[in-house]
Steps between C-alpha positions, in 0.01 A plus 500: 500500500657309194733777302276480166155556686627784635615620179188402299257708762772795590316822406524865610328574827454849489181517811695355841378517890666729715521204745896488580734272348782358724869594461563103510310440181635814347862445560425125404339632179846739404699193616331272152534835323842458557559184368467609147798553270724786429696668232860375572367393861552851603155478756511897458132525667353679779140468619366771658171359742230781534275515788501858596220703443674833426719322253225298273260842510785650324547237250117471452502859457762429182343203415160703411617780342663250320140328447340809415653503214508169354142397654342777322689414186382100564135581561475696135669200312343242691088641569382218325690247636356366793804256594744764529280723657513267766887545525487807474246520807684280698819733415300799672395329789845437542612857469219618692626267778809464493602621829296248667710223340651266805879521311650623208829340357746720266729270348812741447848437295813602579612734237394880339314361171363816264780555289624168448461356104100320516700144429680593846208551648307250384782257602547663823096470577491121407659480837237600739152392290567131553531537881150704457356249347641240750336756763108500305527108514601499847229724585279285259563203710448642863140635395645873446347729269822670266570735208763656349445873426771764376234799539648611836815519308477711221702768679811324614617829666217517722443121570859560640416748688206312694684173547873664623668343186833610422560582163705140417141333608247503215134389602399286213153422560231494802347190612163541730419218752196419716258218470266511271114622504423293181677168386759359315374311177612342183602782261412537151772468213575536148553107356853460555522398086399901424775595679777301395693544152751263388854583338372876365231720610152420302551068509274378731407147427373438861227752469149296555371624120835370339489168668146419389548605154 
C-alpha cells in the first residue's frame, strides 16, 4: 500500500475479530516500528506482545475503571452529539471486550519517568510515539485494525504489576490488534489552512475564508 494512502485512511479501530494474528506479522509489524528515530539514537524501547488471557483481563479490568470514569463524563458533554457518541460507543465495545482482543502491544521505555521536569519527559516520550505510529501504519497496510489507548495505563504501578515490568521499564501506551469487524475509510479533517499559523500564533493566511477574501 503506497505510504500516503495508508496515512490518508489510518483511523482508530477500536471493534477487532478474535480470529488470531500470527507472530510473523506481529514481529514484522514491531520490526517497521523500529525503524523510527530516537532521541540521541539511544533505541531505549521495549515492546511487550500480549496474548495471554489472564494478563489482558487485568488490563481490561484497569482500562474500564479507567472508562467508567471518563465515559460517563463524555456521554454528559457529548448527549447531543451523535459523532462522538459513536466514539464513544466504539470505546465501550472495546472495554467491554477487551479480553477477546487477538494481541495487545505495550510499547515500554527504558527509564523511571514521574518525577522528571515535563520538558524531560516530553523529550524522553518523543522517542517511542514515532515508532507507534510507524506500528498503526504498518498495521494500516497489512489490513489490521489498531489504536492507541493509555486507559489501561492510568495506574503505572499496577500496569507493572500485570506485565512483570521492572521499575526502569515504563509502559507508555497500549496498542490493541486484531482485524477489523468494520473498515478502514478516508477520515475526516479540519482544512489543513485552520490549522496552520504563520510566524506568531493568530496569522493564518492559508485559512480557506482568508484566501477568498
Amino acid at each position: 500500500m503506497p505510504l500516503e494512502e495508508a496515512m490518508r485512511t489510518q483511523r482508530a479501530i477500536r471493534r477487532l475479530k478474535t480470529d488470531p494474528v500470527d507472530d510473523a506479522l506481529v514481529l514484522h509489524l514491531i520490526e517497521l516500528a523500529l525503524k523510527a528515530p530516537t532521541g540521541s539514537n539511544a533505541q531505549s524501547w521495549e515492546f511487550v506482545v500480549v496474548r495471554d488471557r489472564a494478563v489482558k483481563e487485568r488490563l481490561g479490568a484497569l482500562n474500564r475503571q479507567a472508562w467508567s470514569l471518563y465515559g460517563g463524563i463524555g456521554r454528559r458533554l457529548y448527549q447531543n452529539d451523535p459523532s462522538m457518541l459513536r466514539i464513544m460507543n466504539s470505546v465501550q465495545w472495546q472495554a467491554d471486550h477487551f479480553a477477546d482482543i487477538p494481541v495487545l502491544v505495550i510499547p515500554c521505555l527504558r527509564g523511571f519517568i514521574p518525577f522528571w521536569p515535563r520538558i524531560a519527559v516530553s523529550s524522553l516520550y518523543g522517542s517511542i510515539y514515532p515508532s507507534i505510529q510507524n506500528l498503526l501504519l504498518a498495521a494500516r497496510a497489512a489490513g489490521l485494525g489498531a489504536a492507541l489507548i493509555t486507559l489501561p495505563l492510568w495506574s503505572t504501578w499496577l500496569a507493572r504489576r500485570a506485565l512483570g515490568l521492572p521499575w526502569t521499564v515504563t509502559p507508555c501506551a497500549v496498542v490493541p490488534l486484531g482485524w477489523p469487524r468494520g473498515r478502514y475509510g478516508p477520515t475526516t479533517r479540519r482544512p489543513v489552512g485552520d490549522v496552520v499559523h504563520l510566524d506568531r500564533y493568530g496569522r493564518q493566511p492559508f485559512r480557506t475564508s482568508a484566501a477568498t477574501a
